[in-house]
C-alpha positions as CSV (number, residue, x, y, z in Angstrom):
1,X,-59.5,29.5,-31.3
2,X,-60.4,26.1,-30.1
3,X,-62.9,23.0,-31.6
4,X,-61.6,21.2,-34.7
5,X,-60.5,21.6,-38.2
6,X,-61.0,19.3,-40.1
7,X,-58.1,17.3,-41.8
8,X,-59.4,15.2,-44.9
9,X,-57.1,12.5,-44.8
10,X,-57.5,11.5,-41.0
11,X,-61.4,11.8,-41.9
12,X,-61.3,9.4,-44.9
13,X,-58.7,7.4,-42.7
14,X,-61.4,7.2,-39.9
15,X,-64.7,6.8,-41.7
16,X,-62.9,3.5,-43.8
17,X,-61.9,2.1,-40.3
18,X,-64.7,2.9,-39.1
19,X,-66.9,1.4,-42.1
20,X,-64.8,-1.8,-42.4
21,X,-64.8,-2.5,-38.3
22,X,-68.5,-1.8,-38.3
23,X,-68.6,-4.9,-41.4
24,X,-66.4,-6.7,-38.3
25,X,-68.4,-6.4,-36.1
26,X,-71.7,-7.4,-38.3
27,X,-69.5,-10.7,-38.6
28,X,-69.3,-11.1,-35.2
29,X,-72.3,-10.6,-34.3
30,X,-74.0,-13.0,-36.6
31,X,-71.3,-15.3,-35.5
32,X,-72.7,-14.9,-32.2
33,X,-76.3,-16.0,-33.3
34,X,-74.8,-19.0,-34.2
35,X,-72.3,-20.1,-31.6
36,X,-74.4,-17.9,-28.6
37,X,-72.1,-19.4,-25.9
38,X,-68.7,-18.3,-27.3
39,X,-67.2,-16.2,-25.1
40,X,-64.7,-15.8,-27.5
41,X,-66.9,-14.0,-29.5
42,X,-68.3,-11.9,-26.7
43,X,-65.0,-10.7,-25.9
44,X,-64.3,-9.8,-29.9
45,X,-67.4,-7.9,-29.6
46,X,-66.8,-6.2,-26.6
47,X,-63.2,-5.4,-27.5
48,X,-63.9,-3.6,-30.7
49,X,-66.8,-1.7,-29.5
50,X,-63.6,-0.2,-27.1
51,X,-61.3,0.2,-30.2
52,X,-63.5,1.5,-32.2
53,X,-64.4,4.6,-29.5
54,X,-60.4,4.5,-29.1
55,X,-60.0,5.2,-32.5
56,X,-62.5,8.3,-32.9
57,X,-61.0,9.7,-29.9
58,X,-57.8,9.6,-30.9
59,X,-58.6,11.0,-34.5
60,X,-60.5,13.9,-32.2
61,X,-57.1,14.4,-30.1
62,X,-55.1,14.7,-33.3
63,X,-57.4,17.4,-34.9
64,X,-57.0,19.7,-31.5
65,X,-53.4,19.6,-32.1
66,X,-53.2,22.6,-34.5
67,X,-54.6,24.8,-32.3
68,X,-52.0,24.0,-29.3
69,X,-48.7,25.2,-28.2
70,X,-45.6,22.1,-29.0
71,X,-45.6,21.4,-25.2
72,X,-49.2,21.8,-24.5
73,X,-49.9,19.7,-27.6
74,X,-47.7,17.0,-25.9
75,X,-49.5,17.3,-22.6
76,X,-53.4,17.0,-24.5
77,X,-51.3,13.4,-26.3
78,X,-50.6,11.8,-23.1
79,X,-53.6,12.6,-21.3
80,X,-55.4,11.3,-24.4
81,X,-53.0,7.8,-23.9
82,X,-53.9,8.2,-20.2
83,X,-57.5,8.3,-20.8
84,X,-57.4,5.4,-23.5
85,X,-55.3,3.5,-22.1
86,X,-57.3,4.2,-18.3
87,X,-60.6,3.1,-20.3
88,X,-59.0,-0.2,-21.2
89,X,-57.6,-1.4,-18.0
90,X,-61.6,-0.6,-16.5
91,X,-63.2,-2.8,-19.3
92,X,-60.8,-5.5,-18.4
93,X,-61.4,-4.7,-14.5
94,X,-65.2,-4.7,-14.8
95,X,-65.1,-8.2,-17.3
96,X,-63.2,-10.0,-15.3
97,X,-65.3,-9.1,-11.8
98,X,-68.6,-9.3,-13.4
99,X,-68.6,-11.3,-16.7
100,X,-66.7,-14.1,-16.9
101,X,-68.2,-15.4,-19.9
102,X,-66.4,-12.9,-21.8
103,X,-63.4,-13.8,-22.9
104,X,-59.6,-11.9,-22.3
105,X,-58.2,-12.7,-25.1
106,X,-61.0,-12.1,-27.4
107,X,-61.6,-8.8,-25.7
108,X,-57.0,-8.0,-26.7
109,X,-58.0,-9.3,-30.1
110,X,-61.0,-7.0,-30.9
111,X,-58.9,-4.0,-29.4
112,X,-56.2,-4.4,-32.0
113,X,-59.0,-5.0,-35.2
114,X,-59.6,-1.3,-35.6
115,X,-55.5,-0.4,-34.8
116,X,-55.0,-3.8,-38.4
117,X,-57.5,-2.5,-40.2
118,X,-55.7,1.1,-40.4
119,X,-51.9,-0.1,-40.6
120,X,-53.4,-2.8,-43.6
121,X,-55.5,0.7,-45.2
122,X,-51.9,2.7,-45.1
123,X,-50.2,0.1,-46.6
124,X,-52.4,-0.3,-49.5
125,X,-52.6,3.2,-49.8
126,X,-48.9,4.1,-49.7
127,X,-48.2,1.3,-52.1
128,X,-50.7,2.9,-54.4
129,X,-49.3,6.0,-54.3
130,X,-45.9,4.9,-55.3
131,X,-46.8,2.9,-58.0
132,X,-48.7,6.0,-59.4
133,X,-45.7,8.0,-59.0
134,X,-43.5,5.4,-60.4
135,X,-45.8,5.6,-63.9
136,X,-45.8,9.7,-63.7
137,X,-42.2,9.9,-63.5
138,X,-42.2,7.3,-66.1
139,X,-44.4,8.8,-68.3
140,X,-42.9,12.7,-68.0
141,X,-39.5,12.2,-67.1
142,X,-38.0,9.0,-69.1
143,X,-36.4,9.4,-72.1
């Protein structure tokens, strides 16, 4: 059996980061229409469009997981960090050879905007899924 099952609460996790780093990146780019020679900006841009394919790649690696043996299911993680991590390091290679309007640190902060956006979602959700328990206990179980 290979491909993918899916897994509905990695699915809504991803399409939500996905939706709100695609409303990021609408930001940015009208930002960029009106300041055109921030390379802050460009490097926001550039390093989002990277977290963003990061992300769905990931999600992809975690769905192939069912299907694989503990210690090949370990191997398929690290070549996935590899590869991400490998994909990275190139952008960063290739902006600082061949664009140097773009800025480093822009490009390290739109990496981690996708990675915010789905700790700040988790938080939210978790939080609303205790106070919901909190009232069904209250509401069944008190006295």
């Amino acid at each position: 059996m290979s491909g993918t099952q899916p897994v509905p609460e990695l699915d809504n996790q991803l399409k939500i980061v996905l939706k709100y780093s695609g409303l990021v990146m609408i930001g940015l780019c009208l930002a960029l229409i009106l300041y055109p020679g921030d390379t802050m900006l460009y490097g926001m841009i550039t390093g989002l469009a990277v977290g963003i394919f990061n992300s769905v790649t990931l999600t992809k690696r975690i769905k192939r997981l069912a299907y694989l043996h503990p210690d090949a299911a370990r191997k398929h993680m690290k070549r996935g960090l590899t590869m991400r991590l490998g994909l990275i390091m190139i952008v960063l290679f290739f902006l600082v050879r061949e664009a140097p309007f773009v800025s480093l640190y822009g490009v390290g902060a739109g990496l981690l905007i996708p990675s915010a956006i789905a700790i700040i979602l988790s938080m939210v959700e978790t939080y609303t899924l205790h106070r919901q328990s909190n009232e069904f206990i209250k509401k069944y179980y008190s006295d």
